[in-house]
C-alpha positions as a printed Julia matrix, in Angstrom:
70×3 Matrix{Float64}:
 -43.1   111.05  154.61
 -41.17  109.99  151.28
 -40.89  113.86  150.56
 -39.43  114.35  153.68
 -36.78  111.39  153.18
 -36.32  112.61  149.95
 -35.23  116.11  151.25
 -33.36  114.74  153.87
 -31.28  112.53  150.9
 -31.53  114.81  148.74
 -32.86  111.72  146.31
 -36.46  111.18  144.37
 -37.05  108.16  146.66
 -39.8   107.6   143.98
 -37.38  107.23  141.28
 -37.02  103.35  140.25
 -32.99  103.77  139.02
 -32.18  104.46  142.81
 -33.05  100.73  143.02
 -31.85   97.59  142.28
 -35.43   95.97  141.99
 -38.77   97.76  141.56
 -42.29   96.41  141.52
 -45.08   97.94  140.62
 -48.26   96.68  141.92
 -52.13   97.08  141.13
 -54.2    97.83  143.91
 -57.54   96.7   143.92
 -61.09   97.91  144.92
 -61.49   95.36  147.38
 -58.01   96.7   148.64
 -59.97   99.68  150.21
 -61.95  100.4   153.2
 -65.21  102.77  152.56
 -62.79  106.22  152.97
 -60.66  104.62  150.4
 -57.52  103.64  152.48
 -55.82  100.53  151.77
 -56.61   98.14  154.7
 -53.68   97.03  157.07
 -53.78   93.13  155.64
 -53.53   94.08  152.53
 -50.25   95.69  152.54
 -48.59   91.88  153.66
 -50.02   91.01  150.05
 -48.48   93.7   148.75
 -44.96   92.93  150.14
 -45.7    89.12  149.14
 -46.06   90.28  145.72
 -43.28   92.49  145.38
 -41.05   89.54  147.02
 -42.13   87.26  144.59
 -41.03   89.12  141.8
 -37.68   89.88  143.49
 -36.98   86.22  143.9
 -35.91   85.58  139.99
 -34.07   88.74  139.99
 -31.6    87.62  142.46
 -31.4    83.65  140.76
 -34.0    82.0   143.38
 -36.5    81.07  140.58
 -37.68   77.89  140.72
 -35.9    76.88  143.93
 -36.7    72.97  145.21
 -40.53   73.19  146.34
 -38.92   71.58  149.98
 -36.94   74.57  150.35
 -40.37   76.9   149.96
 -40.24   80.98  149.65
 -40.12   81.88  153.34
């Protein structure tokens, strides 16, 4: 699918300078079902993780606990 974006945009959609924030996450054996495909939960941790790291980019680090992340 992101090759067919990519051609469509005529962009490397897996080029980090077309973005203002990139994460880069480790996935994990437990991450995988028995074919090897990450499991549908686990991509919500994935997002959460790759949130959390965008949070200090944009000034939001160490916001008042009351306030939370969500």
């Amino acid at each position: 699918m992101v090759d067919r974006l990519g051609t469509r945009f005529r962009a490397d959609l897996t080029d980090p300078g077309l973005y203002g924030h990139w994460h880069r996450d480790v996935l994990r054996f437990g991450d995988l079902d028995p074919q090897e495909h990450v499991g549908h939960v686990n991509y919500g941790f994935i997002f959460q993780n790759a949130r959390l790291s965008y949070w200090p980019t944009v000034g939001l680090e160490g916001t008042n606990p009351a306030e939370g992340l969500i």
